[in-house]
RODO-2510 file (C-alpha; in nm, 4 decimals, decimal comma):
residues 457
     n   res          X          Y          Z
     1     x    -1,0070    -0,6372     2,1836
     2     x    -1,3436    -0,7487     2,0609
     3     x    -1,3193    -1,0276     1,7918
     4     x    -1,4703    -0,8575     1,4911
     5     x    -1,5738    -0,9888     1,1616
     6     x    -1,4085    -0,7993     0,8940
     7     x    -1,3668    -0,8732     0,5208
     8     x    -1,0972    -1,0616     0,3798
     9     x    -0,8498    -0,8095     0,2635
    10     x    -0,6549    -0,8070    -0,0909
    11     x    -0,4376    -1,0811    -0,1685
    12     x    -0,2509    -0,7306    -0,2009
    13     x    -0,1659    -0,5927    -0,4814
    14     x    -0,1051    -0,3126    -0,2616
    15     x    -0,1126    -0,3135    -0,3697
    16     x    -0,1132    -0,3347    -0,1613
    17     x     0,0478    -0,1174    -0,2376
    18     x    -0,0439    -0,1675    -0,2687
    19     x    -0,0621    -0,2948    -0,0285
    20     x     0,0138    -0,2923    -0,0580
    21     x    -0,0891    -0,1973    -0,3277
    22     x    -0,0057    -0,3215    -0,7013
    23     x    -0,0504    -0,4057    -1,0485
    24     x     0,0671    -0,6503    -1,2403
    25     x     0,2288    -0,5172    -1,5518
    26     x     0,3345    -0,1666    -1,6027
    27     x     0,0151     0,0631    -1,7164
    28     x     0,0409     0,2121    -2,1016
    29     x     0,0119     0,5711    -2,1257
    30     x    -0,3239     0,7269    -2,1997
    31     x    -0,4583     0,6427    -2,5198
    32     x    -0,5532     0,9831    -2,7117
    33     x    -0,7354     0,7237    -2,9870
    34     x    -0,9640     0,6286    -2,6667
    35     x    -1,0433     0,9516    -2,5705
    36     x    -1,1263     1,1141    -2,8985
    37     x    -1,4055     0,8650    -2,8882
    38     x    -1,5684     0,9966    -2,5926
    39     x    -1,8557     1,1877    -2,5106
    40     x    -1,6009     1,3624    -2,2742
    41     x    -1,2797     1,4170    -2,4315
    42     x    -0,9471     1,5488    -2,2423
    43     x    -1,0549     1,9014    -2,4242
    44     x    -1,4118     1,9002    -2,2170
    45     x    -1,4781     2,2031    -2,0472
    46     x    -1,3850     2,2550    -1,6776
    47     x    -1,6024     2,1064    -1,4307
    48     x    -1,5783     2,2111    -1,0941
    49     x    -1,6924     2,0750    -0,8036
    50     x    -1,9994     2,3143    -0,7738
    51     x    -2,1390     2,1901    -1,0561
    52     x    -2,5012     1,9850    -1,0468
    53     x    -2,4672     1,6467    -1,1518
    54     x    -2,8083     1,6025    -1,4027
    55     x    -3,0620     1,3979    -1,2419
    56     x    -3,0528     1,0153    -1,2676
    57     x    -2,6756     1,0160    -1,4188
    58     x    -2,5035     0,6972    -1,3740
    59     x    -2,1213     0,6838    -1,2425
    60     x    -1,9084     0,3597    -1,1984
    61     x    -1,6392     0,3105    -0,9076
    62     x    -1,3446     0,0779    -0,9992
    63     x    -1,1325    -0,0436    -0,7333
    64     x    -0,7830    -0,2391    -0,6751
    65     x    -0,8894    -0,3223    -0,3209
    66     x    -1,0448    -0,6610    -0,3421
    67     x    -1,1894    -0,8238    -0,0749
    68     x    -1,3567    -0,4948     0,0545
    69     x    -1,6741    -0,5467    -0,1741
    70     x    -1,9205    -0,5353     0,1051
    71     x    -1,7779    -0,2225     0,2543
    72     x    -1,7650    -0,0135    -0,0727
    73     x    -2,1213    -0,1667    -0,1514
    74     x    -2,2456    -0,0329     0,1906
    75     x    -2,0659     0,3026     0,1530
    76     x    -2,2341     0,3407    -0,2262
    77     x    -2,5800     0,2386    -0,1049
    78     x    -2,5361     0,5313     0,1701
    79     x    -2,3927     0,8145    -0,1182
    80     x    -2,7376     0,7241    -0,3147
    81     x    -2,9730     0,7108    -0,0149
    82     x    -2,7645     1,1412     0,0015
    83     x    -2,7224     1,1656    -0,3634
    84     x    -3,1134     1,0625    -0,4892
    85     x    -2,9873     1,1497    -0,8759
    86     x    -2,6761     0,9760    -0,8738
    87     x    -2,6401     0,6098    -0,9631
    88     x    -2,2973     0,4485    -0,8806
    89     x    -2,1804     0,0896    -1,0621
    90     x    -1,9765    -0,0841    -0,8433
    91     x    -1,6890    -0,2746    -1,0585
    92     x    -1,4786    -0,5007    -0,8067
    93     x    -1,1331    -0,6496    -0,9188
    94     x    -0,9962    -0,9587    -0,8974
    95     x    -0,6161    -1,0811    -0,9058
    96     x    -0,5624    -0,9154    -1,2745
    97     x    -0,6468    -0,5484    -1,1091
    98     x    -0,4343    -0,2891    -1,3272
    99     x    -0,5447    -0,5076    -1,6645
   100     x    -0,8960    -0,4982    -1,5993
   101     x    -0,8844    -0,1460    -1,5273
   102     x    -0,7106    -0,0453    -1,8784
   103     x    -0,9417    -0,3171    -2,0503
   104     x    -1,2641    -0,1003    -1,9451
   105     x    -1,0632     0,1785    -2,0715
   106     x    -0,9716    -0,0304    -2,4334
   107     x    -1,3710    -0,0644    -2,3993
   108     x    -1,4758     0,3100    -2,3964
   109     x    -1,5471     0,1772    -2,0546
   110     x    -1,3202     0,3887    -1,8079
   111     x    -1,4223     0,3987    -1,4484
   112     x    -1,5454     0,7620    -1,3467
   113     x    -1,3821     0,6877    -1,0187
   114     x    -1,0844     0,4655    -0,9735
   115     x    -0,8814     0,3665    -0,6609
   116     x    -0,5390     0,3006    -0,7817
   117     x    -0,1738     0,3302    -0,6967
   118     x     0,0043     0,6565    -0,7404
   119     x     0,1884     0,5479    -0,9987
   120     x    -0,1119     0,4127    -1,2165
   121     x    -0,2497     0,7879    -1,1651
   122     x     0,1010     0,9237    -1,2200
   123     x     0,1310     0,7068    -1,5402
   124     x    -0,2463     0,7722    -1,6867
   125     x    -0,2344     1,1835    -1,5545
   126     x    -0,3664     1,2387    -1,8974
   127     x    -0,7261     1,0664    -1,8582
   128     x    -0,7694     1,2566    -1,4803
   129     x    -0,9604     1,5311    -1,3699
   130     x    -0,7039     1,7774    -1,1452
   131     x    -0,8172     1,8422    -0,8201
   132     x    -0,5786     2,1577    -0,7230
   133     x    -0,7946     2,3886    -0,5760
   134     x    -1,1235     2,2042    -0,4842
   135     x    -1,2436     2,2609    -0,1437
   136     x    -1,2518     1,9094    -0,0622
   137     x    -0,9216     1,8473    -0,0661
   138     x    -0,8709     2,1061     0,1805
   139     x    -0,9676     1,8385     0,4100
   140     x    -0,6630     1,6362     0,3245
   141     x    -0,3333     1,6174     0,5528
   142     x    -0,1162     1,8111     0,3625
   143     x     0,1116     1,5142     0,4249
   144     x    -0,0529     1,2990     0,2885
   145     x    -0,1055     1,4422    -0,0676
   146     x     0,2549     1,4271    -0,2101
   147     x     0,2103     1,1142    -0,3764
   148     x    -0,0856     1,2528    -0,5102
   149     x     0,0527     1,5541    -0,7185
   150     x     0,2517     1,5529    -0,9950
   151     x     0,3992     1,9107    -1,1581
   152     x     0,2250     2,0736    -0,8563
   153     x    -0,1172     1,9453    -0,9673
   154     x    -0,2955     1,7425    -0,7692
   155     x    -0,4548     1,3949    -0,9189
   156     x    -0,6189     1,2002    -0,6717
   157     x    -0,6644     1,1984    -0,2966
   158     x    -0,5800     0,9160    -0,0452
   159     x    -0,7446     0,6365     0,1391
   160     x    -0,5371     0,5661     0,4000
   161     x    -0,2123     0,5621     0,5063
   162     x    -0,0357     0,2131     0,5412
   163     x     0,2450     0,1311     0,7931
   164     x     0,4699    -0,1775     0,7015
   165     x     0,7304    -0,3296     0,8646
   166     x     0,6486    -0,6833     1,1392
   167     x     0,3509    -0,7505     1,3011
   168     x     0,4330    -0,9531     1,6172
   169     x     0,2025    -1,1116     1,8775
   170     x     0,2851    -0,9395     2,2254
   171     x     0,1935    -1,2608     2,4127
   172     x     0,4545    -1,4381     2,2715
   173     x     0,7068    -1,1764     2,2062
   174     x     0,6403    -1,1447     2,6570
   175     x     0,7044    -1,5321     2,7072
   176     x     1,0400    -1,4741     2,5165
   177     x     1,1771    -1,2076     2,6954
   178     x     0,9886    -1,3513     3,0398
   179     x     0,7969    -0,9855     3,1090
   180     x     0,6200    -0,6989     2,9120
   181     x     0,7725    -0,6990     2,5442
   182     x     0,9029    -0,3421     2,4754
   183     x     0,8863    -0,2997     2,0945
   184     x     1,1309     0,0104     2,1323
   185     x     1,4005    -0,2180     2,2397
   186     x     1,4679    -0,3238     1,8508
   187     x     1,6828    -0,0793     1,7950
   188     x     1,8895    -0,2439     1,5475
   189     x     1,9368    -0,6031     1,3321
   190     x     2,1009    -0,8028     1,5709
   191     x     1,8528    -0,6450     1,8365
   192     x     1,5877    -0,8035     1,5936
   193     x     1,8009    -1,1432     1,5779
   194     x     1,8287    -1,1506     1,9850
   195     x     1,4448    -1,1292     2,0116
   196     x     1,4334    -1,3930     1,7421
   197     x     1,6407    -1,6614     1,9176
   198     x     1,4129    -1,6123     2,2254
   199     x     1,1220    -1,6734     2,0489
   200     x     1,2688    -2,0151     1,9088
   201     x     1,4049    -2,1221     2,2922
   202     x     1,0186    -2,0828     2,3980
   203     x     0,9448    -2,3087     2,1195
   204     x     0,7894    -2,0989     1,8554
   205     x     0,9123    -1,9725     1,5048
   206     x     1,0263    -1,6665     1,5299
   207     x     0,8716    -1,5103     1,2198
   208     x     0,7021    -1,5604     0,8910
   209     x     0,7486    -1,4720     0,4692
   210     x     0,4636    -1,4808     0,2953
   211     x     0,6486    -1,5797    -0,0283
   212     x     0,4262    -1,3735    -0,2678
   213     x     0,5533    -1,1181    -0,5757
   214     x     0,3259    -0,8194    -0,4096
   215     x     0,4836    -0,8314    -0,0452
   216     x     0,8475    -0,8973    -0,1678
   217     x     0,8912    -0,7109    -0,4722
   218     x     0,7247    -0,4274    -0,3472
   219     x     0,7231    -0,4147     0,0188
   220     x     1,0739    -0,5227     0,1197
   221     x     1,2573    -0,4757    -0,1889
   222     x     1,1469    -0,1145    -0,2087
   223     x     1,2526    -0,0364     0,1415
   224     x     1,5966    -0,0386    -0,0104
   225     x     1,5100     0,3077    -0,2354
   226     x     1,3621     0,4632     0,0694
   227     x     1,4658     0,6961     0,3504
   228     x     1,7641     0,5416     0,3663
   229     x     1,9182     0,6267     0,0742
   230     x     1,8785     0,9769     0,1362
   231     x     1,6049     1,2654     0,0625
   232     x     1,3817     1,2252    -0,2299
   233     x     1,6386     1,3900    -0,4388
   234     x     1,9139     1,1419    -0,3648
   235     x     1,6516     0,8414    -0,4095
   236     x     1,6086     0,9647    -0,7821
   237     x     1,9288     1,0370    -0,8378
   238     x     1,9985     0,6849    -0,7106
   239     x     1,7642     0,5015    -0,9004
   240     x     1,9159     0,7183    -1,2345
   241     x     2,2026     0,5610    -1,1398
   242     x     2,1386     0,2191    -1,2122
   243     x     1,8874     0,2941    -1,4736
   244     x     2,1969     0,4383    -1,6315
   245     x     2,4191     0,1854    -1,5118
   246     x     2,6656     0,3626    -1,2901
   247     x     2,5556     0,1942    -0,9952
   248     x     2,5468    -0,1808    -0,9129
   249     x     2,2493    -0,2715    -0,6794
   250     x     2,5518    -0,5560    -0,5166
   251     x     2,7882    -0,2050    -0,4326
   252     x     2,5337    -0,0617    -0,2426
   253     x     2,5067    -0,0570     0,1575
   254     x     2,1335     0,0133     0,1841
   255     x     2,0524    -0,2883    -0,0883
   256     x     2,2808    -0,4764     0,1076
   257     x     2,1688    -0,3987     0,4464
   258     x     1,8166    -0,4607     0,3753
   259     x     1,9097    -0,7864     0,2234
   260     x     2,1252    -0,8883     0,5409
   261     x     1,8469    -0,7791     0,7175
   262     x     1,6231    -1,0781     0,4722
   263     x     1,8644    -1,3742     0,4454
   264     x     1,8847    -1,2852     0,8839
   265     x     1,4987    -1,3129     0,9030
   266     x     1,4579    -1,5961     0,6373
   267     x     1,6569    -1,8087     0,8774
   268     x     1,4069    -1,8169     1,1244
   269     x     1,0950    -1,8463     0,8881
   270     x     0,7890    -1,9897     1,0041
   271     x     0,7464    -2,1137     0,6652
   272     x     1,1133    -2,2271     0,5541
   273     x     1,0511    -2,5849     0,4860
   274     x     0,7651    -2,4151     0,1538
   275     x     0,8624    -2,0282     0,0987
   276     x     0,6686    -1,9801    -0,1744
   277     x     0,3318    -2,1131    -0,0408
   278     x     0,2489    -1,7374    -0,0404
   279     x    -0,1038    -1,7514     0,1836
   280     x    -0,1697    -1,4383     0,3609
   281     x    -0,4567    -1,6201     0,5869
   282     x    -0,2670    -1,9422     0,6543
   283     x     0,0152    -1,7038     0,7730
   284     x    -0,2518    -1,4784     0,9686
   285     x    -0,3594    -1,7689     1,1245
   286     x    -0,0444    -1,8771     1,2659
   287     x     0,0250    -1,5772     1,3737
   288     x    -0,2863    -1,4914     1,5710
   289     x    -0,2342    -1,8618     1,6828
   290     x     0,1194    -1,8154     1,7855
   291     x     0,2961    -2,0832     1,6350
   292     x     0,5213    -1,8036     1,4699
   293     x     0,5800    -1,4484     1,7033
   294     x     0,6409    -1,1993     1,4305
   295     x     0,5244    -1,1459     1,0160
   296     x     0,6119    -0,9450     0,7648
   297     x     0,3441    -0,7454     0,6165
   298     x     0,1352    -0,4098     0,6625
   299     x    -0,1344    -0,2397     0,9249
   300     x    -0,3670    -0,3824     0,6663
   301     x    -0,3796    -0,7366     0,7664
   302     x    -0,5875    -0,6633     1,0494
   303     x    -0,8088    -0,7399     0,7826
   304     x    -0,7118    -1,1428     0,8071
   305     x    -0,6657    -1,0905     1,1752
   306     x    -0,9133    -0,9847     1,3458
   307     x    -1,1586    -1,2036     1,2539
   308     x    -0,9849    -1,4903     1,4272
   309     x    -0,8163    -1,3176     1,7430
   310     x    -0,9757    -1,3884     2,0818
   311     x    -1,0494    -1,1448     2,3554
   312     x    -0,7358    -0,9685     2,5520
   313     x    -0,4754    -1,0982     2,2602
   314     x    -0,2399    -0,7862     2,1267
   315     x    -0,0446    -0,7342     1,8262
   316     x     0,1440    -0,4577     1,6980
   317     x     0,4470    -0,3508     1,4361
   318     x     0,7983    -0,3382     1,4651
   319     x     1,0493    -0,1722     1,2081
   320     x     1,2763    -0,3699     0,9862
   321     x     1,6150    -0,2400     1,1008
   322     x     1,8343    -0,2375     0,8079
   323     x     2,1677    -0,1836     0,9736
   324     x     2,2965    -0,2334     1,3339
   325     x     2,4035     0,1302     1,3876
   326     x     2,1534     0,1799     1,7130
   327     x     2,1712     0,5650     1,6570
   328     x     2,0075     0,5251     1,2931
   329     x     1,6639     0,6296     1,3622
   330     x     1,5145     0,4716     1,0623
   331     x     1,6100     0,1396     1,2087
   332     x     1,2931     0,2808     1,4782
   333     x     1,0868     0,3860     1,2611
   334     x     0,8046     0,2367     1,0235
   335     x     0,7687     0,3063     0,6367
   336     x     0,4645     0,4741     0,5723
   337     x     0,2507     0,4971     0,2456
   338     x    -0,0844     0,6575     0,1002
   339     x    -0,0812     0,3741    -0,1379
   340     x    -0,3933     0,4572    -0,3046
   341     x    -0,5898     0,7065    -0,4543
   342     x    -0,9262     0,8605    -0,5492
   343     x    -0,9143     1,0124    -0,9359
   344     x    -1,1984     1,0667    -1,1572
   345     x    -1,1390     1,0530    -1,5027
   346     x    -1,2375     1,2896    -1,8008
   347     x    -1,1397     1,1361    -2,0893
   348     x    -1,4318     0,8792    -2,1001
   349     x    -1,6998     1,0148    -1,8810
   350     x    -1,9409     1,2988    -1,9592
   351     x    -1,9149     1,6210    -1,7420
   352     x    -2,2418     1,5241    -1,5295
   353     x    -2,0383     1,2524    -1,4626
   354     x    -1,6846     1,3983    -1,3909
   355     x    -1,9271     1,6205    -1,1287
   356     x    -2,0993     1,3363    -1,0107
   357     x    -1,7685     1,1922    -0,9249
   358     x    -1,6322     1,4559    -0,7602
   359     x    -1,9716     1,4534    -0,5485
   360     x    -1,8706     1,0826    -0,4621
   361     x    -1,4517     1,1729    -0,3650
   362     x    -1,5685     1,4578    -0,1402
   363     x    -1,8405     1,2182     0,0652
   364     x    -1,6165     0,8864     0,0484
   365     x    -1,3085     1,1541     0,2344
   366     x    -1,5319     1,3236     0,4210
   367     x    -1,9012     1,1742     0,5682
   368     x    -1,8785     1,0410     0,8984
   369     x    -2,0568     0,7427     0,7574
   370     x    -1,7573     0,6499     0,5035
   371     x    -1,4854     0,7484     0,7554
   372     x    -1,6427     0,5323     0,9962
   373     x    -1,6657     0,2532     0,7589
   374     x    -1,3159     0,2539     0,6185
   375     x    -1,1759     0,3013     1,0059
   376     x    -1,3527    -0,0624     1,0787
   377     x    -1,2861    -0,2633     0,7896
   378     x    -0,9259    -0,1276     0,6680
   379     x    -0,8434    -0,0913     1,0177
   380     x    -0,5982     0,1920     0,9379
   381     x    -0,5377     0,5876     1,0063
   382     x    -0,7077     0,8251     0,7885
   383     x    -0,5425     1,1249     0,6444
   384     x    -0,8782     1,3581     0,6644
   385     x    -0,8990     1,6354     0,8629
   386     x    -1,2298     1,6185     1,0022
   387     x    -1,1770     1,2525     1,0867
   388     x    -1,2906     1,1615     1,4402
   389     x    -1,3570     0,8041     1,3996
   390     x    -1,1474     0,5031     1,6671
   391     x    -0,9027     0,2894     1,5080
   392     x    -1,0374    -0,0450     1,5952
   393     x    -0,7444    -0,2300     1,4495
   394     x    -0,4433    -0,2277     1,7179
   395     x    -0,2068    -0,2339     1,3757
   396     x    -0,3653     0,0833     1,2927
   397     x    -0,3473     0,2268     1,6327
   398     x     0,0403     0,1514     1,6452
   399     x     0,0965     0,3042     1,2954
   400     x    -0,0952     0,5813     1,4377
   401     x     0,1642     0,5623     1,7535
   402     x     0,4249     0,6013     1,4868
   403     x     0,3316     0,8894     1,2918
   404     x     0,2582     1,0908     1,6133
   405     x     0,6151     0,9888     1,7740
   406     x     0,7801     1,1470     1,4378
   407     x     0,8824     0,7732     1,3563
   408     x     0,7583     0,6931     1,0426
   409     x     0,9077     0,7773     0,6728
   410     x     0,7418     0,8024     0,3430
   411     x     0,8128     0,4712     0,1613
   412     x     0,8823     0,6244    -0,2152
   413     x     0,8898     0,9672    -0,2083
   414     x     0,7307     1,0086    -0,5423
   415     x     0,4719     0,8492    -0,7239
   416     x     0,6978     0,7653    -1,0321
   417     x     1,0157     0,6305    -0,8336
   418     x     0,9594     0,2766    -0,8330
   419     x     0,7562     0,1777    -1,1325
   420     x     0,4297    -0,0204    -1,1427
   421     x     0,5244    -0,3327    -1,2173
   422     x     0,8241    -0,3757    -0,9860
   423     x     0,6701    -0,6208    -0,7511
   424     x     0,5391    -0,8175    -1,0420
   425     x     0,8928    -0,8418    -1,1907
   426     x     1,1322    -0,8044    -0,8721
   427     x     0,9137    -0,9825    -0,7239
   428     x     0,9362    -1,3078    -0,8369
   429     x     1,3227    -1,2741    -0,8562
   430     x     1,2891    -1,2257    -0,4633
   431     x     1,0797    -1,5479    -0,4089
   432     x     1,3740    -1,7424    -0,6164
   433     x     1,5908    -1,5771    -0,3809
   434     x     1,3918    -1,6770    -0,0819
   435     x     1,3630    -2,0110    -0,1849
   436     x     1,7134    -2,0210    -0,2267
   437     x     1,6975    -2,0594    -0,6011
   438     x     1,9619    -1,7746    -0,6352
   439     x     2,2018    -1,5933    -0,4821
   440     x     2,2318    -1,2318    -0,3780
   441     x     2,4891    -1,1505    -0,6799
   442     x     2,2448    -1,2915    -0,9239
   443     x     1,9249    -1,1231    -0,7118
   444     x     2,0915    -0,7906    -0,7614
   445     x     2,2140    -0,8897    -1,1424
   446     x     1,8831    -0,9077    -1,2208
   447     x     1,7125    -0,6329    -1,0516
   448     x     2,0247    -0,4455    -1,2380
   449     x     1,8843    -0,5769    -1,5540
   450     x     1,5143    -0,4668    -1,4558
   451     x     1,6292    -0,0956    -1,3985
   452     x     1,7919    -0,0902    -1,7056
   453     x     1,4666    -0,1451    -1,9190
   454     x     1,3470     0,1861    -1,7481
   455     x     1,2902     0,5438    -1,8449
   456     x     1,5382     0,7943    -1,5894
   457     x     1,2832     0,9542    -1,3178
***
């Protein structure tokens, strides 16, 4: 493995949603005031993706991603140097990502591309161009689009598709179990716990938190209205549940198991003695380093990686097993997510614009150029059909393992199922728990409380 100098990913908002990826308060519904004062109002006619964008017209691309500005700004200059009549303003976030976005909109300002969450689309469907039927997104993994369509119409296309769970460092993971680390051998929590312990005899922390909102509040907490609850039916009937207030998150095994699966993990933290230090390349660091052999985060931290991993080192993900019933097979698989999207937007942009947009989502999922781009610096699998480009990343590669194995499951299920600002809210009611500010009755009393501020799915 080549050492390989990368851009420093997003302090997530998966995101990452993200990250992934995220936002950090819950995006209002489209504005109608907004776009009645539009050249392009929600009543414009059609435009399809055959249309000629007029010469010289000037787009903007907003993204949630930060720390990918020089890749985006290399993929533009290449659209242009194809696109001779189309201008593209790059807009790049920073920590308040979902409030700048809906401050260009309170501007008259919205982006004619955005890269968002699912649920930002999902919540602002209004303001977006549909994309059902466009020959471009017949280059999409059917797979991957689910997140994408709402009422059977599709919104937005994806970027890439994330796998989360713990990253581990094979070299050390090897000196604990004194030969070739088998990552198919965690089969279950105290599986997880065994590996831990040897870890710790060889002198070495055994894994790592980064205490941050994004990572907990979205990442972990939201494993726990995943897969397995049940299919996506019994997820949203679940979540009704406690919206409604039949269901305590404390009664539940799942919430439970995941947590078990926490306070067990939280034991052996790298970063026990400050929890909430929350600093995704201090924690890269030590992990590429080896003073801790496993971390809790996504395929998209090869982003912090590889730019400090030597030759011959190896890394890849492990599941978080939330039970220890070995025959589970979610407890050996990764959650998956498309936790961002393409969408163009036709409340605020003229149609040469909306077309021009469209030009840029069909070359940004589908030029060799872009594909190759995105493979180096996100480091993860891309959900494009044509797609031919090497995984450099070896997190990518094993969430690429995953999804051809059959062990991976979608982390939501729907765009609307956990809402936008969970991680922003839950997630700072996980640090306290982390830091052993609270306990699990009052974690789950709260999240309770969150749910019950919500609209039924």
């Amino acid at each position: 493995m080549k050492k390989k100098l990368l851009s420093t990913i997003l302090a997530v908002a998966m995101t990452m949603t993200a990250l992934v990826g995220c936002g950090e308060t819950k995006a209002p519904a489209a504005s109608n005031d907004s776009a009645e004062s539009t050249e392009a109002s929600s009543e414009a006619a059609e435009v399809t993706e055959t249309a000629e964008p007029v010469e010289d017209v000037e787009i903007s691309f907003y993204t949630t991603e930060t720390g990918k500005d020089q890749m985006f700004q290399d993929i533009i200059a290449d659209f242009e140097s194809k696109n001779p009549g189309i201008h593209v303003e790059y807009i790049a976030a920073g920590d308040d990502q979902l409030q700048q976005w809906m401050a260009l909109y309170s501007s008259n300002e919205g982006p004619t591309v955005s890269l968002m969450d699912p649920i930002n689309i999902w919540e602002n469907q209004e303001r977006m161009l549909e994309y059902t039927g466009m020959s471009f997104v017949d280059n999409i993994e059917p797979s991957a689009l689910s997140t994408m369509t709402f009422d059977g119409k599709v919104y937005a296309v994806p970027q890439t598709a994330a796998g989360v769970g713990l990253l581990y460092n094979k070299a050390v993971c090897d000196a604990a179990v004194g030969g070739d680390f088998d990552p198919s051998s965690i089969k279950t929590r105290s599986d997880l716990e065994d590996l831990f312990k040897k870890i710790e005899a060889t002198g070495v922390d055994a894994t790592c938190f980064t205490g941050v909102n994004w990572s907990l509040g979205s990442h972990y907490l939201c494993q726990a209205y995943g897969a397995a609850i049940g299919t996506t039916e019994e997820r949203v009937a679940y979540v009704n549940s406690i919206i409604a207030g039949e269901t305590k998150e404390i009664d539940n095994d799942v919430f439970n198991g995941y947590m078990d699966t926490f306070d067990m993990m939280a034991k052996y933290n790298h970063n026990a003695a400050d929890p909430l230090v929350g600093d995704v390349n201090i924690d890269a660091a030590a992990l590429a380093a080896g003073e801790c052999g496993t971390w809790f985060m996504g395929d998209w931290a090869w982003t912090f990686l590889g730019p400090i991993v030597t030759e011959g080192q190896e890394f890849g993900l492990l599941p978080i097993p939330h039970s220890d019933d070995a025959n589970d097979p979610l407890n050996q698989s990764i959650a998956t997510s498309f936790a961002k999207g393409y969408c163009v937007d036709k409340s605020q942009n003229t149609e040469a614009q909306q077309a021009a947009g469209l030009k840029f989502v069909e070359y940004i999922t589908s030029d060799s150029y872009a594909e190759e781009q995105m493979a180096k610096v996100c480091g993860q699998a891309l959900p494009y059909k044509n797609a031919t480009v090497e995984i450099e990343s070896p997190l990518g590669l094993s969430t690429a393992n995953y999804i051809a194995n059959g062990k991976t499951y979608d982390f939501y299920g729907t765009p609307n199922l956990c809402p936008s600002d969970i991680w922003y809210e839950c997630g700072a009611y996980m640090c306290e728990y982390l830091a052993g500010q609270t306990d699990r009755a009052e974690l789950a009393a709260k999240i309770d409380e969150y749910w019950s501020h919500q609209e039924a799915r």
